[in-house]
ZASESE-249623 format. One record per residue (C-alpha): x negated, y negated, z; residue in one letter. Coordinates in steps of 0.02 Angstrom, whole numbers, padded with zeros to 5 digits. Layout:
<pts>
       c1       c2       c3   residu
        X        Y        Z        A
...
</pts>
This chain:
<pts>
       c1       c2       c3   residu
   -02268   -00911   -00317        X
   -02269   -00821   -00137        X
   -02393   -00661   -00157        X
   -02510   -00552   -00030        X
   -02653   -00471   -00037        X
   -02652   -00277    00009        X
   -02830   -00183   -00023        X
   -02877   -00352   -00126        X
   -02759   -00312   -00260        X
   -02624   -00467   -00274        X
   -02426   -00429   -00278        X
   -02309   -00540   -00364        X
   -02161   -00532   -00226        X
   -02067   -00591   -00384        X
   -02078   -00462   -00475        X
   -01905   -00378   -00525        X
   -01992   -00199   -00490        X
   -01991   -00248   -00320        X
   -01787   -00286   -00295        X
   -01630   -00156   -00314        X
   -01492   -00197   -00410        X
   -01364   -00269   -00261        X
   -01201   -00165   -00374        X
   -01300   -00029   -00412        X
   -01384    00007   -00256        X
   -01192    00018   -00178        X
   -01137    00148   -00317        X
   -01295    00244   -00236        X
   -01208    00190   -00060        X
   -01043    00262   -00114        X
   -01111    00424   -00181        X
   -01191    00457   -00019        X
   -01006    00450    00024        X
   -00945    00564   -00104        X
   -01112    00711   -00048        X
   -00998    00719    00114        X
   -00866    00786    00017        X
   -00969    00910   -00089        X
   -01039    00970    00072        X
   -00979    01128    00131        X
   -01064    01122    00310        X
   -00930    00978    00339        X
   -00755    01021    00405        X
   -00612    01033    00254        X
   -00500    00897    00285        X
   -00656    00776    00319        X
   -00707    00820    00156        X
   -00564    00782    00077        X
   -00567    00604    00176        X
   -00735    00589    00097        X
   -00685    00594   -00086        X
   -00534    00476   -00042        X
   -00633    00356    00021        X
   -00742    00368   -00112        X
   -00595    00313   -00233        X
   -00533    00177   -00118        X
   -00702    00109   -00107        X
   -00726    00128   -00287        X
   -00559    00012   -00329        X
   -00649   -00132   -00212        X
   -00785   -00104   -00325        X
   -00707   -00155   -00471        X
   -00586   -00271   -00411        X
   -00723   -00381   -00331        X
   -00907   -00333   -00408        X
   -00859   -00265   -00587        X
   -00738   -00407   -00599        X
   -00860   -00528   -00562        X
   -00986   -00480   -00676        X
   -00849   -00468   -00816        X
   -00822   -00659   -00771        X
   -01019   -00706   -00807        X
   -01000   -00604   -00976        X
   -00865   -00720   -01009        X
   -00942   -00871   -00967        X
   -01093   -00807   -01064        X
   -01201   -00808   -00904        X
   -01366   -00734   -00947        X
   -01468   -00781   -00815        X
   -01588   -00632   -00747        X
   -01557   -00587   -00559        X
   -01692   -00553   -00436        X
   -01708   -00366   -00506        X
   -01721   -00446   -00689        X
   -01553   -00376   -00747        X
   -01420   -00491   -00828        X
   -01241   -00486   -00792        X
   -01195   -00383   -00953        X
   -01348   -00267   -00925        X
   -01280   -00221   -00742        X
   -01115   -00191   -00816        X
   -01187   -00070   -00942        X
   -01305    00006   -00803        X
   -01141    00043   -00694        X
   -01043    00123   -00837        X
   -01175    00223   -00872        X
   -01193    00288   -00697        X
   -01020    00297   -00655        X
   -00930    00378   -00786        X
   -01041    00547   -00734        X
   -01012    00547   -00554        X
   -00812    00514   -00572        X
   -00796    00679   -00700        X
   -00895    00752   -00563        X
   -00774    00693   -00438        X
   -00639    00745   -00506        X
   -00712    00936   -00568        X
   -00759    00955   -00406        X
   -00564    00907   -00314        X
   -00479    01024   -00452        X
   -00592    01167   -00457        X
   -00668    01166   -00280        X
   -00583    01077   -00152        X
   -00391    01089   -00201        X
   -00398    01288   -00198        X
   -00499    01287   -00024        X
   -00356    01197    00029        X
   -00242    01293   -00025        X
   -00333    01478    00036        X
   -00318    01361    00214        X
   -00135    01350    00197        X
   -00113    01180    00112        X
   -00038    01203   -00043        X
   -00060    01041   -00165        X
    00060    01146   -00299        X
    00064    01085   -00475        X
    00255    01076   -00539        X
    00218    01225   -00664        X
    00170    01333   -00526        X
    00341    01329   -00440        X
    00450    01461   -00445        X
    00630    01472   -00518        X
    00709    01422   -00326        X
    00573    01286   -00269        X
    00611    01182   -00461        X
    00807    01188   -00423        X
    00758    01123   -00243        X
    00631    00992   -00327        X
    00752    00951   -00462        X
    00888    00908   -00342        X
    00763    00789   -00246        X
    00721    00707   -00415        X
    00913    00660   -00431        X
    00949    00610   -00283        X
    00791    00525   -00213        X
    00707    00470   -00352        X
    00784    00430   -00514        X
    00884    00298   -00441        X
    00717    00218   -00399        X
    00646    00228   -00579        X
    00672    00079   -00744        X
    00588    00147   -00882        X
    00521    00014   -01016        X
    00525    00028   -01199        X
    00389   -00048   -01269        X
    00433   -00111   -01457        X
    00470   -00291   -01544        X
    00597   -00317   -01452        X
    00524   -00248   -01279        X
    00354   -00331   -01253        X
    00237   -00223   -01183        X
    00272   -00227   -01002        X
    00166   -00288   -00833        X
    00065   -00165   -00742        X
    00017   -00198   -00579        X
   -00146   -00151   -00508        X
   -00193    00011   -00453        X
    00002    00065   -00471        X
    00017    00231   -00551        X
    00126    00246   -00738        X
    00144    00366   -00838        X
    00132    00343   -01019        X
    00305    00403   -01116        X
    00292    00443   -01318        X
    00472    00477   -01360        X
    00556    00541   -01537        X
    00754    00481   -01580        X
    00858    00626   -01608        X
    00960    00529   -01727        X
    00835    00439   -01836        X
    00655    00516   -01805        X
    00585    00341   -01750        X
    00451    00379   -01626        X
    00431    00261   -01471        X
    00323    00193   -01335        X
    00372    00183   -01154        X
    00300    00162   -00990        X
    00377    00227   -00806        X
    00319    00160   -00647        X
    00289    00296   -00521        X
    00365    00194   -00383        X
    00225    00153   -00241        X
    00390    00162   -00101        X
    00426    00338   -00111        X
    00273    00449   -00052        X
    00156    00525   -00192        X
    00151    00695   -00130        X
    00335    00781   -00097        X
    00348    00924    00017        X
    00430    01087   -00022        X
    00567    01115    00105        X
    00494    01251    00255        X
    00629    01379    00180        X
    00538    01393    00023        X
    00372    01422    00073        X
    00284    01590    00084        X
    00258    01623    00268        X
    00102    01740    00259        X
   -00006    01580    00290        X
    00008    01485    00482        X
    00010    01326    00489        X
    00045    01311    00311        X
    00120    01125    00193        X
    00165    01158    00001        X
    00207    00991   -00103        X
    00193    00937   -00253        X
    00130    00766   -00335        X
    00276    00621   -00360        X
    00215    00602   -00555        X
    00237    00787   -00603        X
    00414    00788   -00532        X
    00459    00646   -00637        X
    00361    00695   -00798        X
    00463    00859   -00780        X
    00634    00761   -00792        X
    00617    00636   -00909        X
    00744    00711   -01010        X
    00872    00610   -00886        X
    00766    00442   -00911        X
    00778    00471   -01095        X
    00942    00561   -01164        X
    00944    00575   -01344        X
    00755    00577   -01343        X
    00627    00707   -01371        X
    00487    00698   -01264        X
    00321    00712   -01355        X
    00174    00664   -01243        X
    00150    00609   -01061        X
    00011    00552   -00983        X
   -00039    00474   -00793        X
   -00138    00309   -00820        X
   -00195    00190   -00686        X
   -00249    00007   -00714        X
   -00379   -00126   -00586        X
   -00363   -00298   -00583        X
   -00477   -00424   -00521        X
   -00423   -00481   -00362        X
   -00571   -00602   -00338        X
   -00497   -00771   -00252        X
   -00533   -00944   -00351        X
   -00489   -01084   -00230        X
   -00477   -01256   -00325        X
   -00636   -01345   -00203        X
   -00503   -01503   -00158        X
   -00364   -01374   -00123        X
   -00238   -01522   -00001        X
   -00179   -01354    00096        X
   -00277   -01193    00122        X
   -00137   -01092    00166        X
   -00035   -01150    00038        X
   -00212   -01131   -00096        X
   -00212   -00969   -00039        X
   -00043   -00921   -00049        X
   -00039   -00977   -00226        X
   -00193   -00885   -00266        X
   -00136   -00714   -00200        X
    00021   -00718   -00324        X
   -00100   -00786   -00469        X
   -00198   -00637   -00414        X
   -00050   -00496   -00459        X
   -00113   -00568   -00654        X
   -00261   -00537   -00637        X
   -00376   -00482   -00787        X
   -00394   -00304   -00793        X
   -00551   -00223   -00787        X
   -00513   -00023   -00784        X
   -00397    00083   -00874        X
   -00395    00277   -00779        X
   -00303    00390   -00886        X
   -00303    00573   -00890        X
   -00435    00642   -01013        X
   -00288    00742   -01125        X
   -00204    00583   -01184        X
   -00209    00587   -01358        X
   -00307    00446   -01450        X
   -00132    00341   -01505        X
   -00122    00320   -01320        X
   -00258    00283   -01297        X
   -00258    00138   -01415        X
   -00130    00081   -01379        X
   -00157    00042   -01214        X
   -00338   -00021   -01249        X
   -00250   -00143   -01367        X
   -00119   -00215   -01239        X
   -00240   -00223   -01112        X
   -00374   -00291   -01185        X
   -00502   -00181   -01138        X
   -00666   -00092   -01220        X
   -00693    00094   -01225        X
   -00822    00095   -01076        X
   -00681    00011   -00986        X
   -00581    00187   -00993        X
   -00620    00332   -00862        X
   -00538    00492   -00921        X
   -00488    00608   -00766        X
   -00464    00775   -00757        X
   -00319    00827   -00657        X
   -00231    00678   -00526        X
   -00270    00516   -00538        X
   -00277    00412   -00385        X
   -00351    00503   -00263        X
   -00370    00390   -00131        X
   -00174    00449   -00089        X
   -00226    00627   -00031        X
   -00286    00537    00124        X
   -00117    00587    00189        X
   -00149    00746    00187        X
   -00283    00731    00321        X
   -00148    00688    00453        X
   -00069    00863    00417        X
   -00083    00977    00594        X
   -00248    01069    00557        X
   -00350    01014    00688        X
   -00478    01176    00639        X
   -00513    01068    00483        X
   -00552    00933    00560        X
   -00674    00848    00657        X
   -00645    00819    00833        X
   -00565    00662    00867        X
   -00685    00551    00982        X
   -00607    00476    01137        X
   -00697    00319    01172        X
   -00754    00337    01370        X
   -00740    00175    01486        X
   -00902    00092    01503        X
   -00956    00142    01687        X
   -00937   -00040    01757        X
   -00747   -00040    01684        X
   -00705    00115    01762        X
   -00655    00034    01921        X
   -00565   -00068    01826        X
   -00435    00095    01781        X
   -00461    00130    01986        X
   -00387   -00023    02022        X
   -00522   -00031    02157        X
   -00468   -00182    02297        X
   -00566   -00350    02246        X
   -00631   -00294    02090        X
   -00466   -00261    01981        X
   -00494   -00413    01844        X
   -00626   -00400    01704        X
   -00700   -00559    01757        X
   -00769   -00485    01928        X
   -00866   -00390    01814        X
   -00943   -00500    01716        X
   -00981   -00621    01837        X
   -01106   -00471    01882        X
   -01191   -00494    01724        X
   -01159   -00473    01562        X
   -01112   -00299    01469        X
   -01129   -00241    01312        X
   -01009   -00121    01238        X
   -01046   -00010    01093        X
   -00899    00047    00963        X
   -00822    00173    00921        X
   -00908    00258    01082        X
   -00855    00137    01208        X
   -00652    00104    01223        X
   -00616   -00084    01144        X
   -00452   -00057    01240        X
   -00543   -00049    01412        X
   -00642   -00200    01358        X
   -00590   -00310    01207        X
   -00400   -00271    01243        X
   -00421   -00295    01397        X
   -00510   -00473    01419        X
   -00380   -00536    01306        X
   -00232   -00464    01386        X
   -00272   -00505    01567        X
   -00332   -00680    01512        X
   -00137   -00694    01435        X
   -00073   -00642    01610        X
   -00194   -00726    01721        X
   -00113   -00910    01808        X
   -00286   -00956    01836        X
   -00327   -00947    01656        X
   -00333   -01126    01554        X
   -00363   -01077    01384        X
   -00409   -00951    01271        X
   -00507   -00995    01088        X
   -00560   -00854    00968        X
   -00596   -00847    00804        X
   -00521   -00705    00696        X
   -00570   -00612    00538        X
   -00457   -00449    00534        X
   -00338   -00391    00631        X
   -00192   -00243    00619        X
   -00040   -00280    00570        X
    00038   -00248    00734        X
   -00104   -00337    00820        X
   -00099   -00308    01030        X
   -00218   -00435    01042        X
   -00113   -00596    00948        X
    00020   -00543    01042        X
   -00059   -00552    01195        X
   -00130   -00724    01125        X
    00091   -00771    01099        X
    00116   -00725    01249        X
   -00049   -00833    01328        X
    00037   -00984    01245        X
    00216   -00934    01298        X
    00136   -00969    01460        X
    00089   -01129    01430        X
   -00101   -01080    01429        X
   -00187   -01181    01269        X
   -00230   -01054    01134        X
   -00335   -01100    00989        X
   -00364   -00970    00849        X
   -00456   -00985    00681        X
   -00385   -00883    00578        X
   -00490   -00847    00413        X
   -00381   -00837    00289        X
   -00505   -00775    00144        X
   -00548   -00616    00263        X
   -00558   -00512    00069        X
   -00383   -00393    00078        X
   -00322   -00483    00216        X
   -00269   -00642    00157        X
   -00077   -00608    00158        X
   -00102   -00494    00331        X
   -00198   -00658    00384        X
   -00069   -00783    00343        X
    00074   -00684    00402        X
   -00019   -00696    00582        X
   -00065   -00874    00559        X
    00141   -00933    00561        X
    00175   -00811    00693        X
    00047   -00901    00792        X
    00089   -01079    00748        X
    00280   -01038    00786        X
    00249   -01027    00968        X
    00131   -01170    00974        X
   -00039   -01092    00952        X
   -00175   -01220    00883        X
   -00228   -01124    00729        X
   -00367   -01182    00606        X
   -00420   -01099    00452        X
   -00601   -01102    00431        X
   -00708   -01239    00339        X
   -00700   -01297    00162        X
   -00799   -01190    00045        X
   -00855   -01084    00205        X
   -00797   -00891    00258        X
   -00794   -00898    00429        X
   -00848   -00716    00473        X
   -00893   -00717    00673        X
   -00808   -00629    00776        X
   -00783   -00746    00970        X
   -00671   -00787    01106        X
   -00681   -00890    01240        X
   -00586   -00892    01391        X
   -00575   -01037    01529        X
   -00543   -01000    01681        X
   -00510   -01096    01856        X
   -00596   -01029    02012        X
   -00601   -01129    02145        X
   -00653   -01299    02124        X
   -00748   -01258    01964        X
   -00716   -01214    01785        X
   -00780   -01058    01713        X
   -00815   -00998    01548        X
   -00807   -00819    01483        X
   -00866   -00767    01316        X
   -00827   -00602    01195        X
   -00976   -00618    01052        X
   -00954   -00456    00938        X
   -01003   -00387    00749        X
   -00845   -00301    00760        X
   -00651   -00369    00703        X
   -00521   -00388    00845        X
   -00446   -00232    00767        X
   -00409   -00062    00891        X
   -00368    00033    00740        X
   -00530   -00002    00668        X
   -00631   -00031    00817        X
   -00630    00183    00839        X
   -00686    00206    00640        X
   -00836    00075    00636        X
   -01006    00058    00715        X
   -01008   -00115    00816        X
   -01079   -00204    00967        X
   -00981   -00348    01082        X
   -01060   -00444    01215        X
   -00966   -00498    01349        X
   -01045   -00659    01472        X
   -01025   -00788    01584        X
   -01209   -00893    01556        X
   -01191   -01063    01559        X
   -01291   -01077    01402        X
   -01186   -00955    01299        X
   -01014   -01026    01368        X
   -01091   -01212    01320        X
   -01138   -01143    01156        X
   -00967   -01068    01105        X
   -00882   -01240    01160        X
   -00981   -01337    01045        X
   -00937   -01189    00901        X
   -00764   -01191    00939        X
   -00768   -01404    00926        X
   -00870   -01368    00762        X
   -00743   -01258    00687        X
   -00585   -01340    00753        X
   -00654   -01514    00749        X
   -00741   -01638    00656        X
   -00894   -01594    00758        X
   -01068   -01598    00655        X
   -01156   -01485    00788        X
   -01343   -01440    00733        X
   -01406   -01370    00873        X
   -01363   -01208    00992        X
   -01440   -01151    01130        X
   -01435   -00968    01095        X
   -01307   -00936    00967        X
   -01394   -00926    00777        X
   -01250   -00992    00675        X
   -01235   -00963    00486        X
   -01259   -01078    00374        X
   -01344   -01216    00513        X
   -01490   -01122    00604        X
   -01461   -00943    00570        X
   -01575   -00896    00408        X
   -01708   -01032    00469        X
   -01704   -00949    00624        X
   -01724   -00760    00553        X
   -01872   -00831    00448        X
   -01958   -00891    00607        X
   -01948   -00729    00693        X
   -02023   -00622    00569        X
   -02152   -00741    00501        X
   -02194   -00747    00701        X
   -02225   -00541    00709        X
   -02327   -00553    00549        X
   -02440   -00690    00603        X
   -02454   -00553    00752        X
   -02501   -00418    00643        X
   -02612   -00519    00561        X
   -02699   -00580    00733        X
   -02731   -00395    00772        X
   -02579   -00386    00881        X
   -02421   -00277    00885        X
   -02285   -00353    00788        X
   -02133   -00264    00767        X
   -01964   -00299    00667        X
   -01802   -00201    00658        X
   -01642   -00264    00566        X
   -01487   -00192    00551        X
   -01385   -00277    00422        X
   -01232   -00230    00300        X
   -01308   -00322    00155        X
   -01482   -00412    00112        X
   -01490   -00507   -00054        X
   -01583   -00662   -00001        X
   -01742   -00671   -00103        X
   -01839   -00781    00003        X
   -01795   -00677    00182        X
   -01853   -00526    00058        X
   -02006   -00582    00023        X
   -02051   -00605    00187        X
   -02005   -00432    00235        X
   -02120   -00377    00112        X
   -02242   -00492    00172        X
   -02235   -00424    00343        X
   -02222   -00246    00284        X
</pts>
């Protein structure tokens, strides 16, 4: 059993005393989040982007962890994990933390941050605050712009009780016929095309306030008209509810086709097994019930809400013209050796001048990726001397500048060979969409290894200077994304060494190929030499330590749940 001594007292490096819980030591994480939004010293709107990504983050929770662990109970897993916690225990231990903070969460939005808002001039209006001329305008809207969009579902023996997509918003109908007394059971999708907050027209606001937005949320215009989804009905009780599927991907292990695999999987996915039911916290208990009962869910699956459910959708509000309650947006600056680059200084206008200089590292969200990332990519595309260009893709936006640049690289007649991971979590059908564009105009494009996630982030480019062939590498933590590459914190390397343009050739053959490479120059590559590697290292600066030298260690990582590498932190420590 591994151990050290400290002050000749023995640890057990075992011991569960010693480990966090991996889900809830991210519900700490995401609380952290949530402080920002409680904190008045931070601008308005940024606090309002706090508590929606709070929510968002919260729905990846469940839809990936929480489902997860729901799968063990099923399986009747009850193996411990390193922090001595089995997988029905952890459930428990998140309920029991989480059920506080959301009440808090949403408290807080109702009774704190919607009415700031609103004394800054954006009005988030409920539909019973409207006055007599603002309901006629809403009304109209409803008629014209909505109800066309709506198919309510009765829910009885001959109506089976209706699919529910995850994370859509419903609203749970209890209806009485006029004609016989019969109460019913219906459900009404508030549709996810038409936006969830509707603005007042500028003619019916006050005008005391400047700027100034009133609106009013989607589901409160339509609760307030079901009388036209229901004629001949009485309408007893509505209530919001929201519902989370898993959306964890089970790929058969001698899937013929990946793509296809996946493709499959993501539509299997839409069924997933459901494991939250958000529903507002009046909903009488018949509801309630009922709902449990369809869904097949327990009690401490439910989280009552006070107030709007969803509020990852008030994000839009943020891009609302207040800049004075907002942060200021950061411009990325032009790392120094790029700005001649945008001076289109004689001799030194390409990005490869300046990395035959020697290498650069560029540092995002402070550094532009458009000056550098963008850039390399782009001018490789347009460059005759060019060969080939090979990179291997996680993410990417939707309206990616840098595949297109890679279509147009292959348009002409430069080889291109992409991986494209098609299990990037979120991304799959984003991912696949890209991966026919590609293939359409003749782009090699792989999809990772079997029973692997290919998560680096490198491209290659070969070039032709003179008589010899040169290679140029992009190594980076971050996605080939501009969108995101100004929200996260990430480094890229950019190089021309021999050794490092060698190494990515042999990754490259490795993860297009049938290549069994083992060993890398400088490149640690996960899962041949990486964690073996990392081990090395620190067991290296404690043997320093130890020797009555200076040994030092600093990680930065997104996630550490490998006991062994764990116990030898602690063992340096």
């Amino acid at each position: 059993m591994p151990s050290t001594k400290k002050n000749a007292v023995e640890i057990n490096l075992s011991d569960p005393q010693y480990y966090f819980n991996r889900a809830l030591s991210w519900l700490e994480f995401n609380n952290r989040v949530l402080q920002r939004a409680f904190d008045p010293r931070t601008p308005l709107l940024e606090r309002l982007k706090a508590m929606t990504v709070f929510s968002s983050n919260l729905d990846e929770f469940f839809m990936i962890r929480v489902a997860g662990l729901k799968q063990q109970v099923e399986a009747e897993v009850h193996q411990y994990s390193a922090d001595g916690m089995t997988p029905q225990a952890q459930l428990d231990a998140i309920n029991q933390k989480l059920h506080p903070v959301v009440v808090e969460q949403h408290r807080y939005f109702e009774h704190e941050l919607r009415p700031q808002l609103g004394a800054q001039g954006i009005h988030l209006l409920n539909f019973n605050d409207l006055n007599a001329e603002q309901r006629s305008y809403i009304n109209q809207y409803f008629e014209t712009q909505i109800f066309p969009v709506l198919t309510p579902l009765a829910v009885d023996p001959s109506h089976p009780f209706p699919y529910i997509s995850s994370r859509s918003l419903n609203l749970a109908v209890l209806i009485k016929d006029i004609a016989n007394g019969e109460e019913h059971f219906a459900r009404v999708k508030v549709p996810n095309s038409l936006p969830r907050l509707i603005p007042l027209a500028e003619n019916l606001w006050s005008h005391n306030q400047s700027p100034a937005w009133y609106g009013v949320p989607l589901e409160q215009v339509i609760t307030h008209n079901l009388e036209s989804l229901f004629p001949g009905m009485t309408i007893l009780e509505y209530h919001p509810f929201r519902i989370t599927r898993s959306a964890d991907l089970e790929l058969a292990k001698e899937a013929d086709d990946l793509l296809i695999a996946i493709e499959q999987e993501l539509r299997r996915q839409r069924f997933g097994s459901i494991v939250r039911l958000e529903i507002e916290a009046s909903a009488p208990p018949e509801i309630r019930q009922m709902l449990m009962q369809e869904l097949a869910l327990q009690q401490n699956d439910i989280y009552e809400v006070e107030g709007l459910l969803c509020l990852s959708d008030l994000i839009a509000l943020r891009d609302l013209p207040f800049p004075h309650l907002k942060e200021p947006d950061w411009s990325p600056v032009v790392p120094p050796r790029l700005r001649k680059l945008e001076q289109h200084v004689t001799g030194e206008d390409d990005i490869f001048s300046v990395i035959r200089q020697g290498d650069l590292l560029v540092h995002y969200p402070y550094e532009s990726f458009t000056a550098s990332v963008q850039r390399f990519i782009t001018q490789a595309a347009d460059d005759p001397d060019v060969l080939a260009i090979k990179m291997a893709l996680y993410r990417t936006s939707g309206d990616s500048s840098i595949l297109n640049a890679l279509i147009a690289a292959a348009e002409n007649g430069k080889q291109v060979a992409v991986l494209v991971e098609l299990q990037a979590r979120f991304d799959e059908q984003n991912n696949i969409v890209w991966a026919r564009k590609l293939e359409k105009v003749g782009v090699h494009v792989v999809y990772g290894l079997a029973n692997l996630k290919t998560h680096t982030k490198t491209a290659m480019v070969v070039r032709r200077e003179g008589s010899r062939i040169c290679r140029y590498v992009h190594i980076g933590t971050g996605d080939y994304n501009p969108k995101t590459a100004r929200q996260f914190t990430d480094l890229g390397l950019f190089s021309c060494r021999k050794d490092l343009g060698a190494d990515l050739t042999d990754l490259f053959n490795y993860l297009t190929g049938y290549s069994r490479q083992r060993v890398y120059r400088k490149l640690l590559v996960a899962p041949v030499n990486m964690r073996d590697r990392m081990l090395a290292l620190i067991h290296r600066e404690t043997k320093l330590q130890r020797q009555g030298h200076q040994g030092r260690i600093m990680i930065q990582t997104n996630a550490l749940t490998d006991q062994e590498f764990i116990i030898a932190l602690y063992e340096a420590s």
